[in-house]
C-alpha positions, -999 to 999 in steps of 0.1 A, spaced: -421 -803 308 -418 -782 337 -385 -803 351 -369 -775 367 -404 -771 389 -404 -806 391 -362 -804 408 -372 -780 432 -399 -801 446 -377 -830 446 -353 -812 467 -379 -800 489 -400 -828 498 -398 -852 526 -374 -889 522 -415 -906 520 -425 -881 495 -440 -899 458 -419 -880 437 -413 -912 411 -413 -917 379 -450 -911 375 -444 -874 389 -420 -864 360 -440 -885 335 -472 -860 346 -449 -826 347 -438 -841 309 -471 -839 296 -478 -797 303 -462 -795 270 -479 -759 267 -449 -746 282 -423 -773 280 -387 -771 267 -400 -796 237 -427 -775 230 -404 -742 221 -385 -766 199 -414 -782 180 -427 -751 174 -391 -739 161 -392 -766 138 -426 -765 124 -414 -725 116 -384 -738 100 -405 -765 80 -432 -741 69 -404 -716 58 -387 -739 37 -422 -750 16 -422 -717 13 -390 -718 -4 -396 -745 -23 -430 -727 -38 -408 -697 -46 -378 -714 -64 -395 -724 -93 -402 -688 -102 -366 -681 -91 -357 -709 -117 -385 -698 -147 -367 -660 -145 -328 -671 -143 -333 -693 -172 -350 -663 -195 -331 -638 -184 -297 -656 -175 -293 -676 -202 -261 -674 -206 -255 -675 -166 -253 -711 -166 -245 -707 -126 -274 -692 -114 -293 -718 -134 -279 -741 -113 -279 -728 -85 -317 -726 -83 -317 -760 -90 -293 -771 -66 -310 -750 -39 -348 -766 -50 -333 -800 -47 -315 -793 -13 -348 -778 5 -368 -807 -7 -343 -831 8 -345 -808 43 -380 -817 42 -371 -854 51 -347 -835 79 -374 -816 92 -398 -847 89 -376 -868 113 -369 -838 138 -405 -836 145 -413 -870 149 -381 -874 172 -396 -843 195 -431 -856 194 -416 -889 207 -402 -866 234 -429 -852 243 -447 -886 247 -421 -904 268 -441 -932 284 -417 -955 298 -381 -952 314 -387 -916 312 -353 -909 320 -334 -929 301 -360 -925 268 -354 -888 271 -316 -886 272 -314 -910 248 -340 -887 220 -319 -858 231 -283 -876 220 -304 -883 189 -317 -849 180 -283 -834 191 -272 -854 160 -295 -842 138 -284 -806 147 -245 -817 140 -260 -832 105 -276 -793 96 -246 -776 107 -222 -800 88 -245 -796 57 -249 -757 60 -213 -752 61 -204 -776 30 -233 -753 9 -206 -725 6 -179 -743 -6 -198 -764 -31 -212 -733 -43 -178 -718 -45 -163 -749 -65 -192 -744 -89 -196 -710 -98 -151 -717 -104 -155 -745 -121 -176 -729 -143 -156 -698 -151 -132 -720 -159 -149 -738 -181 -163 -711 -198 -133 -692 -205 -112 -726 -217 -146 -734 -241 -144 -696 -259 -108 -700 -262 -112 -733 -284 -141 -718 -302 -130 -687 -309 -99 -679 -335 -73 -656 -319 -89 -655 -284 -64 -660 -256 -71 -666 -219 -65 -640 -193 -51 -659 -167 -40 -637 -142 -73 -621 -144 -88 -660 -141 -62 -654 -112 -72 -623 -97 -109 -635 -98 -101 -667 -79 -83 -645 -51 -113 -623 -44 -136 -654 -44 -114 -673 -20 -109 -640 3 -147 -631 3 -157 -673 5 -132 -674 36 -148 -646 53 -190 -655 43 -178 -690 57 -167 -675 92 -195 -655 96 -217 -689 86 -202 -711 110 -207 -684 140 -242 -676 126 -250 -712 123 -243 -720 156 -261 -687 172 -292 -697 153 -292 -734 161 -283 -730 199 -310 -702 200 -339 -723 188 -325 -754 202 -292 -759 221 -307 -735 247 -336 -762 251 -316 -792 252 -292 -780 278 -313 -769 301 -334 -800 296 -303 -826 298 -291 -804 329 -325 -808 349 -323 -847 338 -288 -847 353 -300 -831 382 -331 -855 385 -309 -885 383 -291 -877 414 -321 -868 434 -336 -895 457 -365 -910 445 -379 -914 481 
């Protein structure tokens, strides 16, 4: 989708010049080296690294529960996680359908395009809000457990008395080191996504822009 080539010739060419829709719906199909390309191939990576996560878990799972236990948490969490990276297959599964419907825009090229960008934009705000909501839920857990755990021993066990302020001091560090993993997600986040697609979509929606204000001829 050569669309910057296809501006430049645009701006170039004579008022009788057949530079219509036809022309961009030809430049659309090089997808060798298109903008849509780079981000189906970003998301097939993505895709084939998270079956790979989902073949390792289980092992991740098998070895928590023998050697963990008592580490009701990290049981959990391994679970969670499985769960979460089958469910991103579904994410992933829509992604690529909406790129390979943008790389096979057939009518109203225009208009089709900046309508499956606004819609994979969207996807990308659903990944980032669901990336950043991993941490705290994690950080509820792995509380409410120790919590939990502490108020259970206490009712089973004769004489044994709750140390709070530890409970406290515990909390603290959790909430200090949470806040700052949480900062450096959101920034990290937002690198990676606008690396393997932001950079994409704005040069794409910017040479769209561009086009639409082009005569037609």
């Amino acid at each position: 989708m050569e669309l910057d080539e296809l501006r430049r010739r645009w701006q170039q060419a004579p008022p009788t010049a057949d530079l219509t829709e036809t022309s961009l719906k030809q430049l659309l199909k090089h997808r060798s080296t298109s903008l849509v390309e780079k981000m189906r191939r970003n998301a097939r990576l993505e895709a084939g690294l998270t079956v790979l996560v989902i073949m390792l878990l289980p092992a991740y799972i098998v070895y928590t529960d023998i050697v963990y236990a008592d580490e009701l948490p990290l049981q959990l969490w391994g679970k969670f996680m499985l769960v979460l990276a089958v469910g991103m297959l579904y994410y992933y599964y829509l992604k690529l359908g909406l790129l390979q419907r943008m790389a096979h825009a057939e009518t109203q090229v225009r208009q089709h395009l900046s309508q499956l960008c606004a819609g994979l934009r969207q996807l990308l705000r659903f990944y980032y809000r669901l990336t950043l909501a991993t941490g705290p839920f994690g950080f509820l857990m792995g509380l409410g457990f120790a919590v939990s755990k502490e108020y259970a021993h206490s009712r089973l066990t004769p004489g044994y008395v709750v140390d709070w302020e530890a409970l406290g001091i515990m909390t603290a560090v959790m909430l200090v080191g949470g806040a700052l993993l949480q900062v450096g997600t959101v920034y990290g986040t937002r690198w990676y996504l606008q690396y393997l697609y932001g950079q994409h979509l704005d040069r794409l929606e910017a040479s769209l822009r561009e086009l639409s204000d082009e005569p037609a001829g």
